[in-house]
N, C-alpha and C positions, 0 to 999 in steps of 0.2 A: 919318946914321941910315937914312934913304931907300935909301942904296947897299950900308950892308948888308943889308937886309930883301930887295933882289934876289939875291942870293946867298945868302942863308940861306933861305930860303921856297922855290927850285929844289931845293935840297941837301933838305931836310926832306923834299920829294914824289917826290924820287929814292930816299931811306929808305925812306918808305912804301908804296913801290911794293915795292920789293926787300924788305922785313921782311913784307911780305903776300901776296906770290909765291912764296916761301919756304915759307912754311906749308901750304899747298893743294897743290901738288906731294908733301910730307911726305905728307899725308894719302892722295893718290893714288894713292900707293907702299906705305902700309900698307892700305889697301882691295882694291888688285890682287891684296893677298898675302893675304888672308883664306883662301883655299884650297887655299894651295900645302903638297903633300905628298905620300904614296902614296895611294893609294885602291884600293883591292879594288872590283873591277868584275864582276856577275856579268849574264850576257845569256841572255836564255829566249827559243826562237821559239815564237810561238802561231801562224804561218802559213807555209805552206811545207816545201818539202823540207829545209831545210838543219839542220844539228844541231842536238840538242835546246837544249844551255846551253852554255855558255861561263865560266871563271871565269878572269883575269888580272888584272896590278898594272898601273895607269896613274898617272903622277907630274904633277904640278901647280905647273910654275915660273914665278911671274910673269905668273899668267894663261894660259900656255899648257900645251896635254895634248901629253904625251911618256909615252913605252914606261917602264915602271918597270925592265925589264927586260933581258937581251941577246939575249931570242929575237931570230934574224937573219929566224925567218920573217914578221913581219905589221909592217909600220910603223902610228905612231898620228901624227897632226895635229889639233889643235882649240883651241879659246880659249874662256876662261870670263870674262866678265865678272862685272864689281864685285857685281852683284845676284843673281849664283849662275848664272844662264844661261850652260849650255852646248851647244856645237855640234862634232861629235865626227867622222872619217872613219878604221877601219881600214879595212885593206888588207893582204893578202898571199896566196899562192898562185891567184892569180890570182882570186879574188876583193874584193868593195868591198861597205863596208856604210856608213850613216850614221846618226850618232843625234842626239838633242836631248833637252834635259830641264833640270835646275834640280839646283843642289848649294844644300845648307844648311850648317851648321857640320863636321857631321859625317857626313851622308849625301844621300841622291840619288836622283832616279827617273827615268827619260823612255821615249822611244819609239825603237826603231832601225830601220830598214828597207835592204835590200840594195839596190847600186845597180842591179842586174838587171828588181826589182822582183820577184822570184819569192820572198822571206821579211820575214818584219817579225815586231816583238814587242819585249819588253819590256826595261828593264838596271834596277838597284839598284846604289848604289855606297856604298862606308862608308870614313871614314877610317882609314887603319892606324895603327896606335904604329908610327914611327920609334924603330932601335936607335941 
């Protein structure tokens, strides 16, 4: 009895290791993805010379911000975390801008400023309905 209780009592904590590993990784995976989509992004300057607004699609996979689209002119880079926090960098024509702000189920607000430091001001973002 003794010698199976060593082999059954390793085997059981090897289970419950592996059947509770399992589940938190699941959920990790469904949390990352809470704001994976397109999102309509629209950027206002309140300082600076540089254009008034901006309005483009940024897409949201697994946590990370990508171009919704095939403009060749501007690349997008950024990551959103589980709790909606995001941290954003376009780029193109040889300009750089960064932003930061917070996404919720369906939209979004923060701050952006050029890497120049000669504009800054504000973005709104909103989920779109996928076709």
């Amino acid at each position: 009895m003794t010698s199976l209780l060593r082999v059954m009592f390793p085997a059981a904590i090897v289970a419950l290791l592996v059947a509770t590993s399992a589940g938190p990784s699941d959920a990790v995976v469904r949390a990352g993805r809470t704001f994976d989509g397109v999102w309509s992004v629209s950027i206002v300057t309140y300082q600076g010379e540089c254009n008034r607004s901006y309005r483009y699609p940024l897409r949201i996979w697994y946590g990370r911000v990508v171009k919704a689209d095939g403009d060749p002119n501007y690349q997008v880079s950024g990551t959103v975390a589980r709790t909606g926090h995001i941290a954003v960098t376009v780029s193109g024509n040889g300009q750089s801008a960064s932003g930061t702000g917070r996404l919720t189920e369906n939209d979004g607000a923060g701050i952006w400023h050029s890497t120049d430091g000669e504009c800054s001001g504000r973005w709104t973002a909103r989920r779109r309905e996928e076709n």
